[in-house]
C-alpha positions in Angstrom: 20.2 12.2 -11.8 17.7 11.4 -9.5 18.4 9.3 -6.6 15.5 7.6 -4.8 12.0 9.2 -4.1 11.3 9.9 -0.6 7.7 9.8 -0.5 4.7 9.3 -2.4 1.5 10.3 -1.3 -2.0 9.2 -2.7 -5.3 11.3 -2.5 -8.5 8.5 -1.4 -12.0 8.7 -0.4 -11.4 5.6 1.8 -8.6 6.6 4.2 -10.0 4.3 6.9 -9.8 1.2 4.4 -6.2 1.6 2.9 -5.0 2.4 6.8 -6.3 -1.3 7.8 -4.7 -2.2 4.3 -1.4 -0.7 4.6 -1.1 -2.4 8.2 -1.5 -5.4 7.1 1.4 -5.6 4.5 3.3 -4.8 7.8 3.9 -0.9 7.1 4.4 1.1 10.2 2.3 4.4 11.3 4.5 7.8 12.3 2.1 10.1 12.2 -2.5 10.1 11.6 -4.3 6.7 11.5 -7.9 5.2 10.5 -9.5 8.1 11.8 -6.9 10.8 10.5 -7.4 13.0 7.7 -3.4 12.6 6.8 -1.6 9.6 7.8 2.3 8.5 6.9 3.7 5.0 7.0 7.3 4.0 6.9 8.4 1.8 3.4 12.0 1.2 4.5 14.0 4.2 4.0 11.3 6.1 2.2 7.5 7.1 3.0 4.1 6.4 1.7 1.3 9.3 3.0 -2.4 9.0 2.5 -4.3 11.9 2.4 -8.1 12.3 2.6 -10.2 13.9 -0.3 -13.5 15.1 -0.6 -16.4 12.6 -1.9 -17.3 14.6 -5.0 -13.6 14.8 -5.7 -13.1 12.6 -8.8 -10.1 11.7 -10.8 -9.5 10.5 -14.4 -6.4 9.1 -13.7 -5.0 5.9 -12.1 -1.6 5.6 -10.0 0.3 2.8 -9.2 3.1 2.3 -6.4 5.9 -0.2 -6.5 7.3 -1.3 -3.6 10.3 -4.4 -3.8 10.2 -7.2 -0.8 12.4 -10.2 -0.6 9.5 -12.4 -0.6 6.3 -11.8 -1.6 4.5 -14.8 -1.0 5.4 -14.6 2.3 4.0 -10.8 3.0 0.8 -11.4 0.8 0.0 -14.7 3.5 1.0 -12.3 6.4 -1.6 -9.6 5.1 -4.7 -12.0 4.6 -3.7 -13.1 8.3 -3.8 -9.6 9.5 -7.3 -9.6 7.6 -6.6 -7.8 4.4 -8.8 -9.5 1.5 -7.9 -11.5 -1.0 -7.9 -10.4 -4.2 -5.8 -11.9 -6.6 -2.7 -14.2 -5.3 0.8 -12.8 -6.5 2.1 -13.6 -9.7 4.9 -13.6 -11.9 4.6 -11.3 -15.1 3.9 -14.8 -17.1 1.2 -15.1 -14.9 2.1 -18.3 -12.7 1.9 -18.7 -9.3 5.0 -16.9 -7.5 5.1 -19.4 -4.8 5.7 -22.3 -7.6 8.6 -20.5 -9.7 
């Protein structure tokens, strides 16, 4: 059986932009940054990497990463006030507001 993951790592053409992003949910840099071609983050006991790919690179596949907080409302209002964007406000899988459940 499998125990945990230790790391996942995602290819992007935008390492600069999910850097700034990743920062702003409060993740913490060991090793590249917005100018590196490789950069890890710390997700509690565990790692998420980024890893810079070519322009003309193209996928036809999506991925998705989970990661579990204690309060979500709490980290999504800390990253828009470390200037991540606003996209969609978190929600319950019913779709209502989390901060009103």
């Amino acid at each position: 059986m499998i125990d945990g993951i230790s790391a996942v790592t995602l290819g992007t053409h935008e390492c600069h932009e999910l850097v700034r992003f990743y920062r702003a949910l409060g993740f913490e840099i060991l090793h590249g940054g917005e100018e590196s071609s490789f950069t890890s983050f710390r997700a509690g006991a565990s790692y998420l990497n980024l890893i810079a790919q070519p322009a003309g690179r193209r996928w036809s596949w999506w991925g998705r990463v989970i990661f579990y907080v204690a309060d979500v409302d709490e980290l999504y209002d800390r990253a828009l006030a470390r200037g991540a964007s606003e996209l969609l406000r978190p929600a319950t899988p019913n779709g209502v507001s989390a901060s009103s459940t």
